[in-house]
C-alpha positions as a Markdown table, in Angstrom:
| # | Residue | x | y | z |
|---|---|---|---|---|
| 1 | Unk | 96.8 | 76.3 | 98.9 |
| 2 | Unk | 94.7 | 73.6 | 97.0 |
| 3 | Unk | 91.5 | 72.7 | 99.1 |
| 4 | Unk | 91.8 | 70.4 | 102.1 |
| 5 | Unk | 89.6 | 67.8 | 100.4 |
| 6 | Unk | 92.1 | 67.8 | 97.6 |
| 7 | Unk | 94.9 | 67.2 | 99.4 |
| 8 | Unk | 93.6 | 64.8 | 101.5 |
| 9 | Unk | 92.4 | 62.7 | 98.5 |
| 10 | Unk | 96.2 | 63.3 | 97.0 |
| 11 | Unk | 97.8 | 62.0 | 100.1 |
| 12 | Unk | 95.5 | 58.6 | 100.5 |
| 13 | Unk | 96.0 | 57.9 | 96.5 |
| 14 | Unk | 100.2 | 58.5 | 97.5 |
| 15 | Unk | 100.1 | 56.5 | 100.7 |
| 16 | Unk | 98.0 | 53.2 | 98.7 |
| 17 | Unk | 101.1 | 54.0 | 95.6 |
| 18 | Unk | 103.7 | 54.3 | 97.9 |
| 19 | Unk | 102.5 | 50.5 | 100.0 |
| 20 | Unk | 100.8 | 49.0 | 96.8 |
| 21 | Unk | 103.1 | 49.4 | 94.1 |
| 22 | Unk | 107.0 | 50.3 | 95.6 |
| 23 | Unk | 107.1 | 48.3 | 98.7 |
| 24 | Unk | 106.3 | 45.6 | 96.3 |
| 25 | Unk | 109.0 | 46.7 | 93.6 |
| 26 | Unk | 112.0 | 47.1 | 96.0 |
| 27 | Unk | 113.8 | 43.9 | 95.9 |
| 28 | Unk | 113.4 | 44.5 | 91.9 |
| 29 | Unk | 114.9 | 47.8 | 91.8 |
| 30 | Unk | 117.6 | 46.8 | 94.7 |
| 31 | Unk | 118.5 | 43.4 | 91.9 |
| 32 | Unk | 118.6 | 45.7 | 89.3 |
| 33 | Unk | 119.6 | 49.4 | 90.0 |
| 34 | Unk | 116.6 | 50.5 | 88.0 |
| 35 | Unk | 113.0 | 51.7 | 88.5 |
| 36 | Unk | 110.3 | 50.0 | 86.2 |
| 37 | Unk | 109.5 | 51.7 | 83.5 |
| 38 | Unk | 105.4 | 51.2 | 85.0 |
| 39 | Unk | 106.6 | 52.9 | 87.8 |
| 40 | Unk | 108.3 | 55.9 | 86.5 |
| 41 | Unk | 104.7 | 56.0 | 84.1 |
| 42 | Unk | 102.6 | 55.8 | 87.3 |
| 43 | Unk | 105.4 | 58.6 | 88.8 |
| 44 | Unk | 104.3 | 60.4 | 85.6 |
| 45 | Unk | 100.4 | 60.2 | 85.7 |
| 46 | Unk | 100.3 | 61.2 | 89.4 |
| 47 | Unk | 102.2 | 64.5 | 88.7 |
| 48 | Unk | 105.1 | 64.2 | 91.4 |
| 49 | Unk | 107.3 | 65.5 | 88.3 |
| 50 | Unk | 105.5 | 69.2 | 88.4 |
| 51 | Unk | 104.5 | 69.0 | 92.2 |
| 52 | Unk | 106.3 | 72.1 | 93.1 |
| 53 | Unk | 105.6 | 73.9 | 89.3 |
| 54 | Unk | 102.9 | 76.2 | 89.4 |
| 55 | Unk | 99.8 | 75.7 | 87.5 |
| 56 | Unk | 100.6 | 77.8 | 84.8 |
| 57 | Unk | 103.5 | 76.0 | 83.3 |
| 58 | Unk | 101.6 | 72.7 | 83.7 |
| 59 | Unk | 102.6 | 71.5 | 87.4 |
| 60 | Unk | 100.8 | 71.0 | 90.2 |
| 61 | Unk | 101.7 | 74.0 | 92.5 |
| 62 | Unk | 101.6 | 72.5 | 95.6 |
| 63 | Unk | 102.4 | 75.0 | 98.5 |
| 64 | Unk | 105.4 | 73.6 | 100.7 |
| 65 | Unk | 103.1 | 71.9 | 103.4 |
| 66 | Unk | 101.1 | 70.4 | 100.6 |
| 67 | Unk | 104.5 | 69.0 | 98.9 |
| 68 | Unk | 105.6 | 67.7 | 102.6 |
| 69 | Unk | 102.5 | 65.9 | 102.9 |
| 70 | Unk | 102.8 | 63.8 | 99.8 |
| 71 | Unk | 106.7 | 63.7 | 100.2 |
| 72 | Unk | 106.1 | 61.4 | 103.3 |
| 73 | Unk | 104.1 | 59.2 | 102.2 |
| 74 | Unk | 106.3 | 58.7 | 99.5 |
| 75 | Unk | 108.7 | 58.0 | 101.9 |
| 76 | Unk | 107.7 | 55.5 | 103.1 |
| 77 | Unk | 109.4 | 53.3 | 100.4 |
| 78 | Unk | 112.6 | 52.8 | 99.2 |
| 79 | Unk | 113.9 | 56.5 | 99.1 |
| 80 | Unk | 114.8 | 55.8 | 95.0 |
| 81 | Unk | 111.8 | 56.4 | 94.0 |
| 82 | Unk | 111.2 | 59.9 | 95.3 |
| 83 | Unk | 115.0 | 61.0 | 94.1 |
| 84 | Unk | 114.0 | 59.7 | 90.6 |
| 85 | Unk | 111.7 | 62.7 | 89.9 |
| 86 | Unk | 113.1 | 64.8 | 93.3 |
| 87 | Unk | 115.6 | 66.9 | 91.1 |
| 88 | Unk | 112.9 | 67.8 | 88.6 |
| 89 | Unk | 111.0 | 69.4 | 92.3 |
| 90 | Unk | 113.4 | 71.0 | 94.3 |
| 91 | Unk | 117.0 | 72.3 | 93.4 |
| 92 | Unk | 116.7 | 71.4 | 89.4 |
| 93 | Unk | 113.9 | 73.3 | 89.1 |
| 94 | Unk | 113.5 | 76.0 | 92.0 |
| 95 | Unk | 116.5 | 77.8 | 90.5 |
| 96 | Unk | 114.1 | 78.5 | 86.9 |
| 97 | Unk | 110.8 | 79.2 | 89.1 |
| 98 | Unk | 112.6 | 81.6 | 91.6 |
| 99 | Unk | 115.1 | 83.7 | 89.2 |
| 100 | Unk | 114.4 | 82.3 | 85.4 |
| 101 | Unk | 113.4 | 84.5 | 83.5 |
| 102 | Unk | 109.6 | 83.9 | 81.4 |
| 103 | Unk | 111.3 | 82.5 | 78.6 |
| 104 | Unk | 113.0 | 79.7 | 80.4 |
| 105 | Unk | 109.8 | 78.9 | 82.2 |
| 106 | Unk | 108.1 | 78.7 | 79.5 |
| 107 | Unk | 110.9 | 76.8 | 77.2 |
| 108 | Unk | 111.9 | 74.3 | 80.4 |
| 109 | Unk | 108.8 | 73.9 | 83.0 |
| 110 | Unk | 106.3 | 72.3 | 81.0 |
| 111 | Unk | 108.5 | 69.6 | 80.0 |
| 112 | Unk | 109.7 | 68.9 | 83.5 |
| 113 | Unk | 106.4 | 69.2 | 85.0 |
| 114 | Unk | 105.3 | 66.0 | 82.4 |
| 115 | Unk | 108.1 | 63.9 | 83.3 |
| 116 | Unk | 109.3 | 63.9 | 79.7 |
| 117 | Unk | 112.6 | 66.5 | 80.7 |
| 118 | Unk | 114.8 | 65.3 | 83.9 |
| 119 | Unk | 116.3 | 68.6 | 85.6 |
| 120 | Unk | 119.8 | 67.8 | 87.6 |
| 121 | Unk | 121.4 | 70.2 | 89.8 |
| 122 | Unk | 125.2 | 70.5 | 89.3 |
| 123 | Unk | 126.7 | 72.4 | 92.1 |
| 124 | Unk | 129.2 | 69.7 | 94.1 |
| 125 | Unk | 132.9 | 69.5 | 93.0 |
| 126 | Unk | 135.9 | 67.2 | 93.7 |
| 127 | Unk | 136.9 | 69.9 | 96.1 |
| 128 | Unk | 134.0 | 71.9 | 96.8 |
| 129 | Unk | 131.1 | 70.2 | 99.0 |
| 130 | Unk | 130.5 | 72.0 | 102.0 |
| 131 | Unk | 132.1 | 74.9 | 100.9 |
| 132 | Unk | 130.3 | 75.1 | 98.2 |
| 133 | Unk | 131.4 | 79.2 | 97.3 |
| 134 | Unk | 135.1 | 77.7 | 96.7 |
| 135 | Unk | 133.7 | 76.0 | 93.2 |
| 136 | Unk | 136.3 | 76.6 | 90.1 |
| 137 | Unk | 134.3 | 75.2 | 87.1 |
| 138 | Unk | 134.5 | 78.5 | 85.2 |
| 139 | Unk | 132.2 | 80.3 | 82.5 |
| 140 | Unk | 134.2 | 82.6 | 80.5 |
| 141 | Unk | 132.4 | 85.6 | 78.5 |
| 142 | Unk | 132.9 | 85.2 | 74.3 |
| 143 | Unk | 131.1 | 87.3 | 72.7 |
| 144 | Unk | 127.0 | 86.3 | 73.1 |
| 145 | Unk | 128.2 | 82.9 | 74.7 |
| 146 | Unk | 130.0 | 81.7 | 77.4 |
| 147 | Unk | 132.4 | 78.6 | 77.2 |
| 148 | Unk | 132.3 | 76.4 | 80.8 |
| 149 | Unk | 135.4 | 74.3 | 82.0 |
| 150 | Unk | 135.2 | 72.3 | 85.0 |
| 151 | Unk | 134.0 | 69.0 | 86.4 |
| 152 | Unk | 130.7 | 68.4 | 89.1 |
| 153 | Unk | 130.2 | 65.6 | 91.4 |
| 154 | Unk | 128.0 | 63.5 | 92.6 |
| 155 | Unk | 125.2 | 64.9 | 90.4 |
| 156 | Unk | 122.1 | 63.3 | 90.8 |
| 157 | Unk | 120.3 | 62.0 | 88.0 |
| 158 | Unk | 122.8 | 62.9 | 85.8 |
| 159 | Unk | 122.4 | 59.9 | 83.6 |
| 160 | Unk | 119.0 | 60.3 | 82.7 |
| 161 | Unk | 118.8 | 64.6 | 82.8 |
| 162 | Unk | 118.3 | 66.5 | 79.7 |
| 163 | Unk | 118.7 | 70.1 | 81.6 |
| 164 | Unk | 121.3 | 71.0 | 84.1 |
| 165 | Unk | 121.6 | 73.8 | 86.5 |
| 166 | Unk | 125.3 | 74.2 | 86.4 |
| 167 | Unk | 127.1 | 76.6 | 88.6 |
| 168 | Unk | 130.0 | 78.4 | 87.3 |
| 169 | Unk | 133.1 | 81.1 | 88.3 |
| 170 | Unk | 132.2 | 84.4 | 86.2 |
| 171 | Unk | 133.9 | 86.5 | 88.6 |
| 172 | Unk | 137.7 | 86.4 | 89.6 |
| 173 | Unk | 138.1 | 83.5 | 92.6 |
| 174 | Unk | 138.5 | 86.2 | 95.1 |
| 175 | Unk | 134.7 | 87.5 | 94.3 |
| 176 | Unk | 133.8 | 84.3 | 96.4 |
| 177 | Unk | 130.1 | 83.5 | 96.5 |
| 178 | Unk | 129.3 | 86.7 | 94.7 |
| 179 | Unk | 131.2 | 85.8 | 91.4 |
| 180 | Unk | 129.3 | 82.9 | 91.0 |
| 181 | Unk | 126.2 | 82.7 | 88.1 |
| 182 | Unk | 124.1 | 80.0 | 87.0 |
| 183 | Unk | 123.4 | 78.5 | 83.9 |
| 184 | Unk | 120.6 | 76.0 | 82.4 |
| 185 | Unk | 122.4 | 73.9 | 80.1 |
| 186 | Unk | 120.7 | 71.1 | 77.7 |
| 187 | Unk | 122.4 | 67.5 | 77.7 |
| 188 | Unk | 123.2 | 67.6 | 73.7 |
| 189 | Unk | 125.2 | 70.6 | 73.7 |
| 190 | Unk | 129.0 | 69.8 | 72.5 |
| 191 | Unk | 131.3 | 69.2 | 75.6 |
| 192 | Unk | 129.2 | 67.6 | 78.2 |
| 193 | Unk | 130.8 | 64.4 | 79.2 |
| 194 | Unk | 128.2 | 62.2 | 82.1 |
| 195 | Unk | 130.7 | 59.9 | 83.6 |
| 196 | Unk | 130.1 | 56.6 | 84.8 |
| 197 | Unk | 127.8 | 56.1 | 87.5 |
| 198 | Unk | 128.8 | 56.2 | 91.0 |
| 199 | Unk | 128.3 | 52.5 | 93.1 |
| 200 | Unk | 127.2 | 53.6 | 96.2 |
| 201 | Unk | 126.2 | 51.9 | 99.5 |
| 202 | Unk | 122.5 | 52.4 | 99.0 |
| 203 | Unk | 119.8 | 54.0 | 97.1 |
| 204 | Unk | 120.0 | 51.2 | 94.4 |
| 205 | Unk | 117.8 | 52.4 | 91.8 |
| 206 | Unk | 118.9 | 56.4 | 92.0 |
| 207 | Unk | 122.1 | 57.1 | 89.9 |
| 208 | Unk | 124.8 | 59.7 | 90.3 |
| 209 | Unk | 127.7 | 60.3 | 88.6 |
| 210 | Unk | 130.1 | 63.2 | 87.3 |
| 211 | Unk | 129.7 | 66.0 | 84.8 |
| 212 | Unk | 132.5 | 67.1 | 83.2 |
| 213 | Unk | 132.7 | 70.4 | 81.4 |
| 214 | Unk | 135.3 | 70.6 | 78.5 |
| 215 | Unk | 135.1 | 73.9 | 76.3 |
| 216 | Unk | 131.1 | 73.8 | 76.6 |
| 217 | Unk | 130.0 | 76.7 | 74.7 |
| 218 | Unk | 126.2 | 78.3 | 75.6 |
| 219 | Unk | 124.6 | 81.0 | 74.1 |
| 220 | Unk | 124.4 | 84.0 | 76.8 |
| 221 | Unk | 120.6 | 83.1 | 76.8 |
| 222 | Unk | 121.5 | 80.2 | 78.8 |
| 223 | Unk | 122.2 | 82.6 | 81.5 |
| 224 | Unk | 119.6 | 81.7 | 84.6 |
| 225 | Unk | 117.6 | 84.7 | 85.3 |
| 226 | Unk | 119.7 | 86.8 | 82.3 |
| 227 | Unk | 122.3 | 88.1 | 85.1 |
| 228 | Unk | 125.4 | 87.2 | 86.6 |
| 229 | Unk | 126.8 | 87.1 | 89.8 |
| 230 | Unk | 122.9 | 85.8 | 90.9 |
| 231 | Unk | 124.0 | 81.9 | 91.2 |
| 232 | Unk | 124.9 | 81.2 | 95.0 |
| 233 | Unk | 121.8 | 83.0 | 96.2 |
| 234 | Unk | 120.0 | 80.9 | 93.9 |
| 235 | Unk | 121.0 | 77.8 | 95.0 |
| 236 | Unk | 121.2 | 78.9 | 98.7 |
| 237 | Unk | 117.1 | 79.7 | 97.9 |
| 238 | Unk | 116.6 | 76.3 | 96.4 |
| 239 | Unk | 118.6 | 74.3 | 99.3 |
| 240 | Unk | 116.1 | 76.0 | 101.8 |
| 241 | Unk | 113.2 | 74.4 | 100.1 |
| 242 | Unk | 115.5 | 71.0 | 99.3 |
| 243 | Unk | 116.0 | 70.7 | 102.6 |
| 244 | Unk | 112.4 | 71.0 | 104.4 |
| 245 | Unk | 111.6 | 68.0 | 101.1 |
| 246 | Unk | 114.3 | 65.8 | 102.6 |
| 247 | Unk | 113.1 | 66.0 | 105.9 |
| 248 | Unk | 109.8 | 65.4 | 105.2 |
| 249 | Unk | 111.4 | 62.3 | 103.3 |
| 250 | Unk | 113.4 | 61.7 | 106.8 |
| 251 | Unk | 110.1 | 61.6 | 108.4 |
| 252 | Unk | 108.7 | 59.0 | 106.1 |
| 253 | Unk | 111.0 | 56.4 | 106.4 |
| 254 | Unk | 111.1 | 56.7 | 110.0 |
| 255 | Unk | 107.3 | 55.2 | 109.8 |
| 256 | Unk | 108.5 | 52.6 | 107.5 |
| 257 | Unk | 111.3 | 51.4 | 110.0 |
| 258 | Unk | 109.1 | 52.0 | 113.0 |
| 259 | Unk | 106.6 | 49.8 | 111.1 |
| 260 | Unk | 109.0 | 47.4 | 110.0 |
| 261 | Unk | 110.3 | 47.1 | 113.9 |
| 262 | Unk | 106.9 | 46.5 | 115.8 |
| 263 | Unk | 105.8 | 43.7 | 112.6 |
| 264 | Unk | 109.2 | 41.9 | 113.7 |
| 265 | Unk | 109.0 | 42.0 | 117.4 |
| 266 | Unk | 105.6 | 41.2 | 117.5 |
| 267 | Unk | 106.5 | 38.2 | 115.0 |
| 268 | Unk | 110.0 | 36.8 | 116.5 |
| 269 | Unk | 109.6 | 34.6 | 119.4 |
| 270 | Unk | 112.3 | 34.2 | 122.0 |
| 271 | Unk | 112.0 | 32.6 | 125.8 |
| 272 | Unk | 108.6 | 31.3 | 124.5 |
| 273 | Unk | 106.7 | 35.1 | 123.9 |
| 274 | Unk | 107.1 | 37.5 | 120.8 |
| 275 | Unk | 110.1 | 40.4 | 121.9 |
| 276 | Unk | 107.3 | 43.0 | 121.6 |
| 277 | Unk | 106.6 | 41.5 | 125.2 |
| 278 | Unk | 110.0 | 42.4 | 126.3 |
| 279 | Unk | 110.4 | 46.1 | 128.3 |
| 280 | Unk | 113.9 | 46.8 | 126.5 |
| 281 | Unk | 112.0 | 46.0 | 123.1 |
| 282 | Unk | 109.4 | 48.5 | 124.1 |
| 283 | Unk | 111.7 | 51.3 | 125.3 |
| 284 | Unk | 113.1 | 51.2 | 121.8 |
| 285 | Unk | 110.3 | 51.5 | 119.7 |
| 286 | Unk | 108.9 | 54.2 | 122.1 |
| 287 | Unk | 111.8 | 55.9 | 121.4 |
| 288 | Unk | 111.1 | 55.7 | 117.6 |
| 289 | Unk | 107.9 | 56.6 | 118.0 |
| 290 | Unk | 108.6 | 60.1 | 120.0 |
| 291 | Unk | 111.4 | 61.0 | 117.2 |
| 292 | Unk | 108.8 | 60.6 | 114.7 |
| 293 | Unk | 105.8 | 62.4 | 115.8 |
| 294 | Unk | 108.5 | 65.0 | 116.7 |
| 295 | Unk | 110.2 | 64.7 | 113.0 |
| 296 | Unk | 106.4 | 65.3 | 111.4 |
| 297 | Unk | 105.4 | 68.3 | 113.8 |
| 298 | Unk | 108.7 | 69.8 | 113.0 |
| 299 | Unk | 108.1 | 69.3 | 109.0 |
| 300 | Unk | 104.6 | 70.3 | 109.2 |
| 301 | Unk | 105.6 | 73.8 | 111.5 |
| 302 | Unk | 108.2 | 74.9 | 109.3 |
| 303 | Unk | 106.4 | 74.0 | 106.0 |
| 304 | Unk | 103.2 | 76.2 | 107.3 |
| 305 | Unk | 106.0 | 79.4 | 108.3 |
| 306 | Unk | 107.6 | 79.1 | 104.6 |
| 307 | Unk | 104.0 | 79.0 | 103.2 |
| 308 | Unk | 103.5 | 82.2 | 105.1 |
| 309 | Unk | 106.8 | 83.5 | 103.5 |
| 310 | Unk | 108.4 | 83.9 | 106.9 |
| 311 | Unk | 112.5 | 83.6 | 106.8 |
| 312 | Unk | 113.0 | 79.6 | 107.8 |
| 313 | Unk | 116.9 | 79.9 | 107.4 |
| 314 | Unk | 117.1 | 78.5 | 110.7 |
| 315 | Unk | 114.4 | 76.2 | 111.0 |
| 316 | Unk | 114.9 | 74.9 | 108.1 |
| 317 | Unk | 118.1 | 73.8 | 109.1 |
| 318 | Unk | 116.7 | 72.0 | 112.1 |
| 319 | Unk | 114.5 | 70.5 | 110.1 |
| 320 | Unk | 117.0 | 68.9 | 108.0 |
| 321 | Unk | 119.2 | 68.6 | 111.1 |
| 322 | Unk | 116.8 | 67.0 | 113.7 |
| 323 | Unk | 114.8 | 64.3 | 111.2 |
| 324 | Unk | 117.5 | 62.9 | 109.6 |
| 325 | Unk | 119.6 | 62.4 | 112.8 |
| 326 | Unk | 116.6 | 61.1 | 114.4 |
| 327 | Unk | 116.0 | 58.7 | 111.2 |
| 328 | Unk | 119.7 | 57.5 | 111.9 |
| 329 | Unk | 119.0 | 56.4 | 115.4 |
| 330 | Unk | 115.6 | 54.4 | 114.1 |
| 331 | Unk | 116.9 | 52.7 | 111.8 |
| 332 | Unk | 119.8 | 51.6 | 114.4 |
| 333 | Unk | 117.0 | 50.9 | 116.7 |
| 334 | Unk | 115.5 | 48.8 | 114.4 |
| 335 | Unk | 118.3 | 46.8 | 113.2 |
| 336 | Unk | 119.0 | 46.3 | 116.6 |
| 337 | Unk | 115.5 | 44.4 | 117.3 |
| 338 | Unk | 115.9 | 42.3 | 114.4 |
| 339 | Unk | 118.9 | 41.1 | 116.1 |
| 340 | Unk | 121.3 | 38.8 | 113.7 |
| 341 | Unk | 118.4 | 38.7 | 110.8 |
| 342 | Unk | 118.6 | 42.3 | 110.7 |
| 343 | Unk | 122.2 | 41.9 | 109.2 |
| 344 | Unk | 121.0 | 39.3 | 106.4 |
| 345 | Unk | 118.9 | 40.8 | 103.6 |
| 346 | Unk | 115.9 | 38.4 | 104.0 |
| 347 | Unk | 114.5 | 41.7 | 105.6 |
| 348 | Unk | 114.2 | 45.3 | 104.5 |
| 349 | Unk | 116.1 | 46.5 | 107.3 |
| 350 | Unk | 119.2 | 45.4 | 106.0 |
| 351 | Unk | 118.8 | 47.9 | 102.7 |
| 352 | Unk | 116.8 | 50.6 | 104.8 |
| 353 | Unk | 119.5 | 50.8 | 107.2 |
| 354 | Unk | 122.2 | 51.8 | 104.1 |
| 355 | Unk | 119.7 | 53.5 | 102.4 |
| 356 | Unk | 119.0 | 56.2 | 105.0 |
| 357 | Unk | 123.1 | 56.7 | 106.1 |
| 358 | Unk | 123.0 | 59.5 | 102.9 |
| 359 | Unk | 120.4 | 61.6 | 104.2 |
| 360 | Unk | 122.9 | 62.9 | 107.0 |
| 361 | Unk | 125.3 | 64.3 | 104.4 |
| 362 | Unk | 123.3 | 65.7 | 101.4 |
| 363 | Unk | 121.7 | 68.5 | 100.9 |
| 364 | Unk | 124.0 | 69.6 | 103.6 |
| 365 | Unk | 125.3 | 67.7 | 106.4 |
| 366 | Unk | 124.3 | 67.8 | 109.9 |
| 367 | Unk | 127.7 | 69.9 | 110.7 |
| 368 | Unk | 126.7 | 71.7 | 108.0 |
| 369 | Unk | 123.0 | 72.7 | 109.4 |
| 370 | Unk | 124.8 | 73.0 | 112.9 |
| 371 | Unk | 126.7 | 75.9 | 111.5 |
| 372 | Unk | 123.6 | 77.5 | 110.1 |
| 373 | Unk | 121.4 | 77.2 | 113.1 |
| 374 | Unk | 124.1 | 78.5 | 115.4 |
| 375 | Unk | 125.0 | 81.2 | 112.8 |
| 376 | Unk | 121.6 | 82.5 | 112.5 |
| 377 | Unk | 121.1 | 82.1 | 116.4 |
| 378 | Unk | 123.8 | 84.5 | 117.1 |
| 379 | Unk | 122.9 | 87.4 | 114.3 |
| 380 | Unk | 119.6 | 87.3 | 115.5 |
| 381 | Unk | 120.3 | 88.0 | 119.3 |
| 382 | Unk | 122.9 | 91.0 | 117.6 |
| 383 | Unk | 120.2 | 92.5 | 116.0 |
């Protein structure tokens, strides 16, 4: 844990960022599906890039609280701008920090922790999402490499990475999860194909698109952590500590919206007094407000039991589960307030409201982190 100071002085310079320079830049980056480059330089000199690489390799080493309180303050903009360098924090990276072994720290960290290497985590499939332990890209043993056939999805970042984390079949299908290895694989190497990006509903400014595999031939040194069969825990791991990011993310664009709503119903004027005057108004916005405060105590509860290394399988899970629903229902509350502007993009709202409809399906979905919690509910009352 840095001292409190510290991090207080980190999250006030991330807050003034976050309202000074992209709130500003989001109609930009919404016109033009790209960042400014003095952003992603800004992105760079502030160290979000290495927040969650440890001091050695030239990151920040923030603990998970630390990382959740500059997460939603970044949040509070346009959610692009945190997935621009979120891959090179949480499931691009976590994978080398928690099972790599010293030499790809030291070959792979540094760089990421500048900004000057992008990580992307290539795990999704055409037919593998949820069930993510059916995957068929395969890595096939020759000699002291392994050649990799298969095609990921929806890869974040993909466009701009230089390093993947690619999960591959090494064991027969049957092995399930526990045939599965991972492997960190550089953008040059012969037979990686980055397909066009995706157009999505929101998150202008953050690009996904495929990977395709085709003969790709790595050196057995490309092997993360050096064994096989180690890849689904490692990515189960690094969705743990994805998920507690994203809902600290959930938690700051619920005070955006909420913002967002009171400035509007304190501005429009109907039956000659602003809405805000209006009980039905009120009972909205208070509900906004409780699923907030609720959202941050959550993040900030969970974030203090991982720092303590106690399991969070579960409440991480509700984490994930509980902010992004709730973030869903604010953002409905607030189009609803703006009434017919809301639907016109002369106001945030209108992009906010697309923007935050991904947050219930990745990383898991909310069935998804249903299943967990229940899951780990019922073992836990067995034991």
């Amino acid at each position: 844990m840095i001292d409190r100071d510290v991090l207080k002085a980190m999250v006030d310079e991330t807050r003034r960022f976050a309202r000074e320079d992209l709130v500003p830049a989001e109609e930009h980056v919404e016109e033009t599906d790209e960042i400014p480059p003095k952003i992603i330089a800004k992105i760079k000199e502030l160290g979000f890039f290495g927040m969650t690489i440890p001091e050695q390799y030239g990151g920040l080493g923030l603990s998970m609280y630390e990382e959740a309180s500059v997460v939603i303050e970044i949040g509070y903009a346009a959610p692009a701008f945190r997935s621009y360098f979120g891959t090179s924090n949480g499931v691009g990276t976590l994978g080398i920090i928690i099972d790599g072994t010293e030499e790809q720290r030291e070959r792979y960290l540094p760089h990421i922790a500048k900004g000057d290497l992008i990580a992307s985590f290539c795990l999704t499939e055409p037919g593998a999402g949820s069930d993510a332990a059916s995957l068929t890209t395969r890595a096939t043993r020759d000699g002291d490499h392994y050649v990799l056939n298969g095609t990921k999805r929806f890869i974040t970042n993909s466009p701009h990475a230089g390093l993947f984390t690619v999960f591959a079949r090494t064991g027969p299908k049957e092995s399930r999860s526990a045939g599965i290895s991972a492997f960190l694989i550089e953008r040059d190497t012969l037979g990686i194909t980055i397909g066009p990006k995706n157009r999505k509903m929101g998150f202008r400014g953050s690009h996904t698109a495929d990977v395709i595999f085709e003969d790709c031939r790595v050196p057995a040194a490309a092997l993360l952590g050096g064994s096989e069969g180690l890849g689904f825990k490692t990515a189960m791991r690094s969705l743990d500590h994805a998920r507690l990011h994203m809902s600290a993310l959930a938690t700051g664009l619920s005070l955006r919206l909420i913002d967002e709503g009171v400035a509007y119903a304190n501005e429009r004027q109907q039956f000659g007094k602003p809405i805000a005057n209006f009980q039905l108004i009120q009972a909205m916005l208070a509900d906004c407000e409780a699923e907030a405060l609720a959202s941050r105590a959550m993040v900030e509860k969970v974030s203090k039991m991982k720092d303590e290394r106690l399991p969070v399988i579960k409440e991480t899970a509700c984490c994930k589960y509980f902010t992004t629903e709730a973030l869903g229902r604010i953002a409905d509350r607030v189009m609803q307030i703006h009434g017919g502007y809301g639907y016109i993009k002369e106001y945030p709202i209108e992009r906010l409201y697309r923007d935050v409809r991904l947050l219930r399906i990745y990383e898991g979905t909310s069935q998804i982190q249903q299943l967990i919690i229940a899951g780990e509910m019922i073992k836990q009352a067995a034991s």
